[in-house]
C-alpha positions in Angstrom: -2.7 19.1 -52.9 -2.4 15.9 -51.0 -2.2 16.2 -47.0 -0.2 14.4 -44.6 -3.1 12.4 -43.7 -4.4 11.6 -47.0 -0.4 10.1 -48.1 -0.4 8.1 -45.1 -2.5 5.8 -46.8 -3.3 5.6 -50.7 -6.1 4.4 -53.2 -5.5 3.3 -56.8 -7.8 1.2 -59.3 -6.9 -0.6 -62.3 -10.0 -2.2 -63.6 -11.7 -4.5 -61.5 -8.2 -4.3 -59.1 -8.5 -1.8 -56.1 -5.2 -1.3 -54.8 -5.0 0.0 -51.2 -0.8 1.1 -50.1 -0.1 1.8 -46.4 2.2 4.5 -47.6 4.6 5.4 -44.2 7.6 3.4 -45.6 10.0 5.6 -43.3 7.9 4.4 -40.4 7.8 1.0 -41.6 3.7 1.7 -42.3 3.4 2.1 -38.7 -0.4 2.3 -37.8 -1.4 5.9 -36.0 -5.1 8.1 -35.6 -4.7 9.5 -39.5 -3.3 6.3 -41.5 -7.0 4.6 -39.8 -9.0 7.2 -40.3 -7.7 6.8 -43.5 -8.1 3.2 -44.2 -11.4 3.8 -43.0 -12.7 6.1 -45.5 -10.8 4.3 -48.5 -12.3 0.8 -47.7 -16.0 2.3 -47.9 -14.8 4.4 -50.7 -13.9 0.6 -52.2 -17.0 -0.8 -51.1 -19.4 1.9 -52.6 -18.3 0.8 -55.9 -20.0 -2.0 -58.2 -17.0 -2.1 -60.7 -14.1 -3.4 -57.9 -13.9 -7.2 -57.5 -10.5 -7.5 -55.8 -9.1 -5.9 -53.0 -5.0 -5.7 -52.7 -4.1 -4.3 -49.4 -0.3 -3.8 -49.6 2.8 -2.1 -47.8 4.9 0.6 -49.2 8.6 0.5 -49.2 10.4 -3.0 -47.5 7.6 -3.8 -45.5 4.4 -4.4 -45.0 3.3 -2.9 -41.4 5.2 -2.5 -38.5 2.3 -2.5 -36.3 1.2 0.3 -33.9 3.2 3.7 -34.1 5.3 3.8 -31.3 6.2 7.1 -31.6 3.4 8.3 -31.6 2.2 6.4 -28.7 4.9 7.8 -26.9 4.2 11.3 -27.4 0.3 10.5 -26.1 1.8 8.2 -23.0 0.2 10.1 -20.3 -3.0 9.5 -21.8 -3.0 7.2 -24.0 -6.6 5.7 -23.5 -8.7 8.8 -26.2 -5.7 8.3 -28.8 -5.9 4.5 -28.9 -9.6 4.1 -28.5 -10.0 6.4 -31.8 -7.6 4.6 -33.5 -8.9 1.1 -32.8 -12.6 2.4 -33.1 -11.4 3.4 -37.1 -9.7 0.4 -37.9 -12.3 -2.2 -36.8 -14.4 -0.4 -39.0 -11.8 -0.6 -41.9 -11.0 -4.6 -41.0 -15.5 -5.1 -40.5 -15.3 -3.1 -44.2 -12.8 -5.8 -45.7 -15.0 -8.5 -44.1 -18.0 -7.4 -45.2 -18.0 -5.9 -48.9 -18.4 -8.2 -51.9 -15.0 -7.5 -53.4 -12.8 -10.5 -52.6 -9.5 -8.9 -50.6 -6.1 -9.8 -50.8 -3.2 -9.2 -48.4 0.5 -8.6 -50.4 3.0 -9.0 -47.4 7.1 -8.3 -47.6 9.7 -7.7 -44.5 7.9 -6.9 -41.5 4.5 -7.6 -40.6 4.6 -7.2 -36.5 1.6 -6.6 -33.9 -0.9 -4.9 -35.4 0.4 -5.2 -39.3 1.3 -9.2 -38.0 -3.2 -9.2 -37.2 -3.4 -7.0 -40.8 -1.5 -9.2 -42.5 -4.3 -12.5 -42.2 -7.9 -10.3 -41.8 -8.2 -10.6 -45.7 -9.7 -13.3 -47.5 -6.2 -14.2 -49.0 -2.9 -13.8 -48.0 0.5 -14.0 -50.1 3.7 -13.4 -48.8 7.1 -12.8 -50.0 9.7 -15.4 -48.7 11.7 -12.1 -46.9 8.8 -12.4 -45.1 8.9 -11.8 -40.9 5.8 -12.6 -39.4 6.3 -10.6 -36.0 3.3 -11.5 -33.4 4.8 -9.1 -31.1 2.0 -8.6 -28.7 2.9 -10.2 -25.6 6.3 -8.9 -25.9 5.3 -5.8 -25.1 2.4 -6.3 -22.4 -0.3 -6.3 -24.8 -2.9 -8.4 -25.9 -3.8 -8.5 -29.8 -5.7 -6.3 -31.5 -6.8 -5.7 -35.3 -8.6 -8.6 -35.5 -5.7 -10.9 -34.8 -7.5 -13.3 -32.6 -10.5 -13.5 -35.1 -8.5 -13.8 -38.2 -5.9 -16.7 -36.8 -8.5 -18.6 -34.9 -10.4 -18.7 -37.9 -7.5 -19.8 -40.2 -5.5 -22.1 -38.2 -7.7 -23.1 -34.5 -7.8 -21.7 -30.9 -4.6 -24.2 -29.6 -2.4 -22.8 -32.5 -3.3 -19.2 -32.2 -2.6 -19.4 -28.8 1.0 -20.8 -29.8 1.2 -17.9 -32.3 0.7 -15.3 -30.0 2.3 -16.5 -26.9 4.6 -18.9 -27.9 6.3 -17.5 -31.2 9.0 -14.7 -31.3 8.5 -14.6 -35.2 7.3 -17.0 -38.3 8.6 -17.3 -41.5 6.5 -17.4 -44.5 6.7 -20.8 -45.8 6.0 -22.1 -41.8 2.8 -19.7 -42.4 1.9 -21.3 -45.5 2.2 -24.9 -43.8 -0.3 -23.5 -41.2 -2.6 -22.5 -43.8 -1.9 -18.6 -42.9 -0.7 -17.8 -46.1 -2.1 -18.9 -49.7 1.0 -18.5 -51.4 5.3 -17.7 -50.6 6.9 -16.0 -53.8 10.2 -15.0 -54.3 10.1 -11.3 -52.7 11.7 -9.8 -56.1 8.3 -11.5 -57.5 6.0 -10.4 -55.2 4.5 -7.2 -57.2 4.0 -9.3 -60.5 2.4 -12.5 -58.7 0.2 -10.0 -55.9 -1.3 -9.0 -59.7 -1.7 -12.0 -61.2 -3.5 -13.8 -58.1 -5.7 -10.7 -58.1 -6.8 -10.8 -61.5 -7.5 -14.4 -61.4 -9.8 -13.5 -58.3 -11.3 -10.7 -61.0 -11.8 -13.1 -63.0 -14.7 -15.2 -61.4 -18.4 -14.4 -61.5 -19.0 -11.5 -58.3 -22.1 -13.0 -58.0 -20.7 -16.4 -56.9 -17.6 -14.9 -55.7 -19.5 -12.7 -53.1 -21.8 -15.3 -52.0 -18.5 -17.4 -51.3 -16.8 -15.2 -49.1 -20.5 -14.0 -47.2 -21.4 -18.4 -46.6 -17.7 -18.9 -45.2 -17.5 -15.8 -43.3 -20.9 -16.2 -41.5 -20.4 -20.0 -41.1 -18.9 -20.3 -37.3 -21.1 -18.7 -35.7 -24.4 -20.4 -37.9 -26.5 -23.5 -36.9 -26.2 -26.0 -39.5 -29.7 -25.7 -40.6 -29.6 -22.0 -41.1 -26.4 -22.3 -43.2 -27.6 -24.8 -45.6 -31.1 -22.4 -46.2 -28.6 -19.6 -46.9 -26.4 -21.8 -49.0 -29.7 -22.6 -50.9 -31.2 -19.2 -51.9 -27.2 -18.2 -52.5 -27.5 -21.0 -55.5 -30.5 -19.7 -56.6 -29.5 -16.3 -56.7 -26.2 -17.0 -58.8 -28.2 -19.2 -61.1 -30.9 -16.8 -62.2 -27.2 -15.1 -63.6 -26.5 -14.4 -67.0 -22.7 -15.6 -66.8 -24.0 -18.9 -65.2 -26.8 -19.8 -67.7 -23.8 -18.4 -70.4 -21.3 -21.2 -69.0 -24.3 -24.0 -68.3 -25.0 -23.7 -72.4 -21.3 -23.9 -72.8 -20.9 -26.7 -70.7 -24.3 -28.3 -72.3 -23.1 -28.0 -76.0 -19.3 -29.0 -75.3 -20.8 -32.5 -73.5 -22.6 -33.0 -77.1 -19.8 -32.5 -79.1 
């Protein structure tokens, strides 16, 4: 029998498509202490295995994430330092999981993505977005600063001046202004966005997970590389995918079709 932690967030696999839900519809997936601890534990449940390629971290119900659970910050207000540092300590390592594994991971957003589910929404390698989509910053409405790896994830898609607009200057953006900004890899119809969230995955499946892997690990580890680091790493990362089966497979291909 499932607990009420272990629906707060939930795992399915359909070949070499991981699916992760935040699963608090109700709530709007509001983030609390179980539904990280959760996402914890089901992103290095994702990452221990070989056979998962794609990532789909997705929203139950009309939205995607609401952000921090308000309620329950209210009923910790008096002390809400122990509550919020365990839930922030399990989520970075759920967002540092998504960075890190092979598995390519894609973000499905709908309706509200605000504060902390706003930061969610951009910490994978892909984002696609309904067009009902309500990209809620949030933060500094509040009194807070960002968290969830906001300030990582939108330096790193759009620059420091813009993320600064983002998340002091911006009551809410839509979804095609976030594709514009290069926040968002694709706006689909939101009636849509279950049928194209699968298709983009399995066309991320779809590539080598050698090369794919290698990819994500170059780009991710780029900013904070010299130059003449990156371009060693980018070397033994060709080498690697080249003593590959698939790739000598496609080089033949590729040979033989330039012949014919």
């Amino acid at each position: 029998m499932i607990d009420e932690q272990e629906a707060c967030a939930c795992l399915s696999v359909n070949g070499m498509i991981a699916t992760i839900t935040l699963n608090k519809p109700t709530a709007y997936n509001a983030i609390d202490t179980d539904m990280a601890l959760r996402l914890k534990l089901l992103a290095l449940e994702v990452e221990a295995r070989k056979d998962i390629r794609v990532l789909v971290l997705a929203g139950a119900g009309k939205s995607f994430c609401a952000g921090g659970d308000l309620d329950f910050f209210v009923r910790h207000i008096d002390d809400l330092a122990p509550p919020i540092t365990q839930l922030l300590t399990d989520l970075n390592i759920f967002l540092l999981v998504l960075q890190r594994m092979p598995a390519l991971v894609l973000t499905s957003v709908q309706g509200v993505a605000a504060g902390a589910g706003f930061s969610l929404a951009f910490m994978g390698d892909f984002c696609i977005a309904a067009d009902n989509a309500r990209l809620r910053p949030a933060y500094i409405q509040i009194g807070l600063s960002p968290d969830a790896g906001g300030t990582a994830a939108l330096v790193r898609a759009v620059g420091p001046r813009r993320a600064m607009q983002l998340f002091l200057a911006e009551q809410e953006v839509s979804a095609q202004q976030a594709m514009q900004w290069g926040m968002v890899a694709r706006v689909v119809p939101a009636v849509e966005l279950k049928q194209q969230t699968e298709a983009f995955a399995l066309r991320l499946a779809l590539w080598e997970p050698k090369a794919a892997a290698a990819t994500k690990r170059l780009i991710m580890h780029s900013a904070g590389t010299k130059l003449h680091i990156q371009l060693e790493e980018e070397l033994k990362a060709v080498v690697s995918c080249m003593d590959s089966e698939s790739f000598k497979l496609k080089l033949r291909q590729l040979r033989q079709n330039r012949h014919n």
